[in-house]
N, C-alpha and C positions, 0 to 999 in steps of 0.2 A: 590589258593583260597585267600591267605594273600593279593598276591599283587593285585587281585582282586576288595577287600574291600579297599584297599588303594586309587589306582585310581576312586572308587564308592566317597570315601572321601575328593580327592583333586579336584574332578568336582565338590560336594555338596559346599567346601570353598571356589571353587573360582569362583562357583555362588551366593552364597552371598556379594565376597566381589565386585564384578560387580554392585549389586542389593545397595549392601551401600555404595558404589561410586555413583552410577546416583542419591540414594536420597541425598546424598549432594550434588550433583549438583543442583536439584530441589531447596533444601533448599537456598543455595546463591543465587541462583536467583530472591527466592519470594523475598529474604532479601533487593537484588538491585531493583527489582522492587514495596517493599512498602517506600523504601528510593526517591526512581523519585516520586513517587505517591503525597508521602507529600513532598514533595521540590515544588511541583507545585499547591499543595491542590486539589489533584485529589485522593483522597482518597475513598470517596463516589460514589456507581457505578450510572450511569447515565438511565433513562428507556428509554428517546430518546436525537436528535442531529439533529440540520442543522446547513450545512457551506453556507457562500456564500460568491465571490468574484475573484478574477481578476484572469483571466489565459493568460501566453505567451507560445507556445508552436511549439519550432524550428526542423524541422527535414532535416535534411542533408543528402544527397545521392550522388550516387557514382561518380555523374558527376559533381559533385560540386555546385550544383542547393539544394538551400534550401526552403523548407514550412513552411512558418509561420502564425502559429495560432494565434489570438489576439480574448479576448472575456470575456466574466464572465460565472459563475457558480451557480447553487445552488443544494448542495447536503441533502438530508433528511434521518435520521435513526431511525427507529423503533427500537430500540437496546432489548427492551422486547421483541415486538410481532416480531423479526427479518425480517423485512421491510426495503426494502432499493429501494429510486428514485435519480437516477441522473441526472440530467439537467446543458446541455451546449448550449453555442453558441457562435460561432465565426467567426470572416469574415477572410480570405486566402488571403495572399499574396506570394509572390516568391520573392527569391533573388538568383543572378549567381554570382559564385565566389565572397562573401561575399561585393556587391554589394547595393547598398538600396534597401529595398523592394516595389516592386511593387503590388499595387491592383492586385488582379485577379477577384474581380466585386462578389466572392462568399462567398456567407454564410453558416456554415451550423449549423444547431440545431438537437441536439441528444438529448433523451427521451431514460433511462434506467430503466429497473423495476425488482425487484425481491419480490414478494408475495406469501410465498407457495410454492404452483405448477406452480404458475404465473412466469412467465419470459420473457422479452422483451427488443430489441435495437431498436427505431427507429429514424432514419435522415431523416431529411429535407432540401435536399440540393438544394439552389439556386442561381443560377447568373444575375443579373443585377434585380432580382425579379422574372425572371422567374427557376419554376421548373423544375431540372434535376432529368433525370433517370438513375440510376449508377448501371453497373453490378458488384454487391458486392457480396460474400461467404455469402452462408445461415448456420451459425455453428445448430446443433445439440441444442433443449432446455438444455440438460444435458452439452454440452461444453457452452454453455451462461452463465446457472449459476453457473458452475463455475469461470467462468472468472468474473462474477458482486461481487460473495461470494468474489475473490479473493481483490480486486476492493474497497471492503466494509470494509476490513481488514484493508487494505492498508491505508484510506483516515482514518478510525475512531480515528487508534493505537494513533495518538500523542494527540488526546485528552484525551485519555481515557484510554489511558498506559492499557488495554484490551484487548483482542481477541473476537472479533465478527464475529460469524459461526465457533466456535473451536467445535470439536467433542469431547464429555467427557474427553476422554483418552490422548489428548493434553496439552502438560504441557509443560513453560517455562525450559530448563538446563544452565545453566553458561556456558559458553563456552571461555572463559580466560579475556586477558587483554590486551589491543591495548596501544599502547604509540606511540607519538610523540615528537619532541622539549619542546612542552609547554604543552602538555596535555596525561593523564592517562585516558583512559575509559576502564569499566567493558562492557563486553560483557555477554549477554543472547541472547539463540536461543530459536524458536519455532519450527516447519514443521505441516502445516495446506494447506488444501487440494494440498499436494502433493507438496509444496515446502518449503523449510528450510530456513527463514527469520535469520537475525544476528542482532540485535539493538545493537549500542554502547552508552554508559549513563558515562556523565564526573564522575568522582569519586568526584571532587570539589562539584561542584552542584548540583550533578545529575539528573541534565538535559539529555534527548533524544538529541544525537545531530548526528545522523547516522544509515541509514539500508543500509545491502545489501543484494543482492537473484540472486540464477540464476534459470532458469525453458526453458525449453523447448516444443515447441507445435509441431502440422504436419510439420509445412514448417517452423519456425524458432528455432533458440534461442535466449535467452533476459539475457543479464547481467545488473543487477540496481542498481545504488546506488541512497539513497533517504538523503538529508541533509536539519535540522532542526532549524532554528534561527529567530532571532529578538523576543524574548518573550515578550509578554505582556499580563497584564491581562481581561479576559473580567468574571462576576459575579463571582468574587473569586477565581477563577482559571488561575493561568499562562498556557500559548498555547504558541505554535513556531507560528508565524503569515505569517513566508517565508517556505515555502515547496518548495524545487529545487529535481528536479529527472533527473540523467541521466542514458539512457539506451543507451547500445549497442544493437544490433539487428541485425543476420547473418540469411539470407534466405538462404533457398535450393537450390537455382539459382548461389549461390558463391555472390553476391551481397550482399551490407552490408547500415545500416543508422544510423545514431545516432540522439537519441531523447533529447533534455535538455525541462525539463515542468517547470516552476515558475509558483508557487502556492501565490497570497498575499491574505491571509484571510481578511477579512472586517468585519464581523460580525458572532455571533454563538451563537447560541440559546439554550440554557440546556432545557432539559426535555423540549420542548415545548407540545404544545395540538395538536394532528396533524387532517385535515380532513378526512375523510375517503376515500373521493375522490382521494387525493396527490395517495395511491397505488393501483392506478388500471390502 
C-alpha cells in the first residue's frame, strides 16, 4: 500500500514539474517574442495587411534543367475577419545546367482565396497569349485550406510577429539557443496545423532573422528554411523587406527539386479598408 501512494506521488510531482517546465517555456518565449515586437514597433495588433511586390522563383530538378519564375505579387489579409487572397503572376523561363534562362513564351496568374467555408486556387495559364489546359491534382477543399491557412501563417509571421489561423490552444515554447561565429539567436517554436515552425530572433536586436519546418504531404516532403533581412521601415514599423525561402522537396517517385523563392517587398499597407469584393 505504502509503496503504492509513493509511486501515486512521484507521478503527481513529476507532473507538475513537466506542467512548470513547459510554463516556463511559454513564459521565455512570450518574453522573446514581446522583445522582437518592440525592437521593430510591432507591438499593436494589426485588423488587416497587404504586401505587394517582386518575386524570383527557381526550381531545380533532377536533370539539371531549372524553372524560373519571374513576376509580382499582391497578397491581402483580413487578420480580424480571417480572410485571406493571394495574387500572383509570373512569366516561365528555363535554364539547363545553370545556363541563361530562356523565355518559354508562358504566363501564369494564380487567384487564391480563403473566406469561411470559401476556398479556392485558380491559374490562368498561358503561352504566347494563348490559353493552356493543364491536367493539374484537384486537392480536397479541406487539404486547400489547409495549405492557403498554412500559406497565410507563413507570409503574415514577419510582419506581425503573430500567428494567424492559430487554434486557441496553440502557444509559442522556447526552444533553446542557436550560435554561430558572430551571432547568438533565441529560438521559439510553434506547431499549427500540423506542423512545428522554429523562428530564430538575434538576441542583439531582436530581430526575426530565420524559420525552419519540415511537413510532409501524400506524395512528398518539404524541408524549409525561410531567411529574413534588409529591414526597413514603412508607417512606423521596421519589416524584413527580402524574404528568401529554400525548400528541399522529395517526391514519392525518389526524385527530388529544390525550390529558392525571393521575396522583395515594395509596399504594405497596415490596417487598410478592404472591398468586399477582394474575398470572394
Amino acid at each position: 500500500m505504502k509503496s503504492a501512494v509513493f509511486v501515486a506521488l512521484f507521478l503527481t510531482l513529476g507532473s507538475l514539474s513537466t506542467f512548470a517546465q513547459a510554463n516556463d517555456q511559454r513564459t521565455r518565449a512570450k518574453s522573446i517574442l514581446d522583445a522582437a515586437r518592440q525592437s521593430v514597433q510591432a507591438s499593436r495588433q494589426l485588423d488587416g495587411l497587404v504586401v505587394t511586390g517582386s518575386i524570383l522563383r527557381i526550381t531545380k530538378l533532377d536533370n539539371g534543367t531549372a524553372v524560373v519564375d519571374t513576376g509580382e505579387f499582391e497578397d491581402s489579409f483580413d487578420l480580424k475577419g480571417q480572410r485571406v487572397k493571394l495574387k500572383e503572376t509570373v512569366d516561365q523561363g528555363t535554364s539547363k545546367l545553370n545556363g541563361p534562362v530562356e523565355s518559354s513564351g508562358i504566363r501564369i496568374s494564380t487567384n487564391e482565396l480563403v473566406n469561411g467555408t470559401l476556398a479556392y486556387s485558380n491559374s490562368d495559364v498561358r503561352k504566347e497569349g494563348v490559353k493552356l489546359v493543364l491536367p493539374l491534382g484537384t486537392p480536397t477543399r479541406e487539404e486547400l485550406e489547409s495549405s492557403l491557412k498554412g500559406k497565410a501563417f507563413l507570409r503574415t509571421f514577419p510582419f506581425v510577429l503573430r500567428v494567424f489561423y492559430a487554434a486557441p490552444s496553440e502557444d509559442f515554447t522556447f526552444g533553446g539557443i542557436a550560435e554561430s561565429k558572430d551571432q547568438r539567436a533565441d529560438i521559439v517554436t510553434i506547431t499549427t496545423q500540423g506542423i512545428k515552425y522554429l523562428y530564430y530572433f538575434d538576441q542583439r536586436t531582436h530581430q526575426l532573422l530565420m524559420m525552419t519546418c519540415e511537413f510532409a504531404e501524400k506524395t512528398r516532403s518539404t524541408s524549409v528554411k525561410q531567411y529574413f533581412s534588409n529591414y526597413k521601415e514603412f508607417d512606423g514599423r521596421l519589416v524584413p523587406t527580402t524574404i528568401k525561402m529554400e525548400s528541399q522537396i522529395s517526391l514519392t517517385d525518389n526524385s527530388h527539386r529544390t525550390v529558392t523563392e525571393t521575396y522583395e517587398i515594395k509596399d504594405l499597407k497596415f490596417d487598410p479598408v478592404f472591398k468586399t469584393s477582394i474575398f470572394k
